[in-house]
N, C-alpha and C positions, 0 to 999 in steps of 0.2 A: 654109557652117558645118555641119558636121557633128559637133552636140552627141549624147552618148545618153543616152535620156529612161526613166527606169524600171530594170528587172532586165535585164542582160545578154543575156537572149537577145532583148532588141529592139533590137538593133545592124543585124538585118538591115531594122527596119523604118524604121531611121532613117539608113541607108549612102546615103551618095549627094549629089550636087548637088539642089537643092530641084525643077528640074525635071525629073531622075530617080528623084526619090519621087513626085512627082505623076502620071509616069506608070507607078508600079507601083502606085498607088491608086485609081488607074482601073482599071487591070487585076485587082485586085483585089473592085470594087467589080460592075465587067462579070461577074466571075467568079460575082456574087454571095456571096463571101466579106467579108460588111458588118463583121465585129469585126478583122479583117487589113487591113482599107480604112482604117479607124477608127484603128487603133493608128499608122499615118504618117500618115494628117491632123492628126493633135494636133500630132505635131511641128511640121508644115508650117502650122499657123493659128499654134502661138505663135512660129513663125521672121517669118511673113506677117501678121498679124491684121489686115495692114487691109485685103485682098485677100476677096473677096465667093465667090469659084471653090470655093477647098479647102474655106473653114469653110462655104458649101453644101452641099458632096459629104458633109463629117462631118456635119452635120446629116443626112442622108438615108440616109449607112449605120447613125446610132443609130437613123432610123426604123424601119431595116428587119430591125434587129436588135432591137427592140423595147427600147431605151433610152427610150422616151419625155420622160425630164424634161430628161437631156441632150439631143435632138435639139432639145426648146422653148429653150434654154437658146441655143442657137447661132442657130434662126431669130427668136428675139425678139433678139438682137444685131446682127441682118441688117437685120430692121424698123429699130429703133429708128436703124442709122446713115442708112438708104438703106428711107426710108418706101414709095414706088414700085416697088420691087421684088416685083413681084407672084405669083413661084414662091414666094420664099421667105414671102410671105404664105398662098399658099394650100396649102402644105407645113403652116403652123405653124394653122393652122385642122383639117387632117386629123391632125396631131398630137393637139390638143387634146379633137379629138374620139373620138380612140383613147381618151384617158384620162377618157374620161363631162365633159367639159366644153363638152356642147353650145351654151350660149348663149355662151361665149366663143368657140368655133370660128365659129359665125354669124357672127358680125360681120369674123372675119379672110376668112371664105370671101366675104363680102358684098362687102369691101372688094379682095382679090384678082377677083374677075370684074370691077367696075365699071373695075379697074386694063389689064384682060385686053382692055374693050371689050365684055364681053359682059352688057349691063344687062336685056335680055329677064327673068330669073328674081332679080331686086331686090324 
């Protein structure tokens, strides 16, 4: 399916079979180009949504791109399907705590290490 999502010049970020934009959003994202990475993972999470990979990855280029309420937005979607998933826990804790919400980051950080195996610092 190759839908195009937005203004015309994101044809290039949405051309492709879905695992030829996956891997130019890698490439993108390795490049450190996180809003390039971002603009075909949107595609690729509402082509996939139920798929934990892409809407990671976009979670992690709004991190790095300083989206913050979108990156929370995607890894409380990660939580909430797939509670045990403990990057995307302890992602949505350094999220949170980017945006001054320490005692909510606590508790996802607390819960990502004990997930991780690592209960030493509990």
């Amino acid at each position: 399916m190759n839908t195009t999502y937005g203004a015309p010049g994101d044809a290039y970020y949405t051309h492709g079979a879905p695992a030829e934009r996956w891997e130019r959003a890698q490439l993108f994202f390795e490049a450190r180009n996180y809003a390039a990475a971002a603009r075909v993972l949107r595609g690729l999470v509402e082509e996939v949504p139920e798929q934990t990979g892409p809407r990671l990855l976009l979670a992690r280029a709004y991190y790095h791109s300083a989206q913050l309420r979108r990156a929370e937005t995607e890894l409380r979607i990660i939580v909430e399907r797939d509670p045990v998933e403990h990057y995307a826990r302890l992602m949505l804790g350094r999220t949170l705590e980017r945006q001054g919400r320490t005692e909510e980051a606590r508790s996802h950080a607390r819960i990502a290490s004990a997930l991780a195996g690592d209960v030493g610092d509990l």
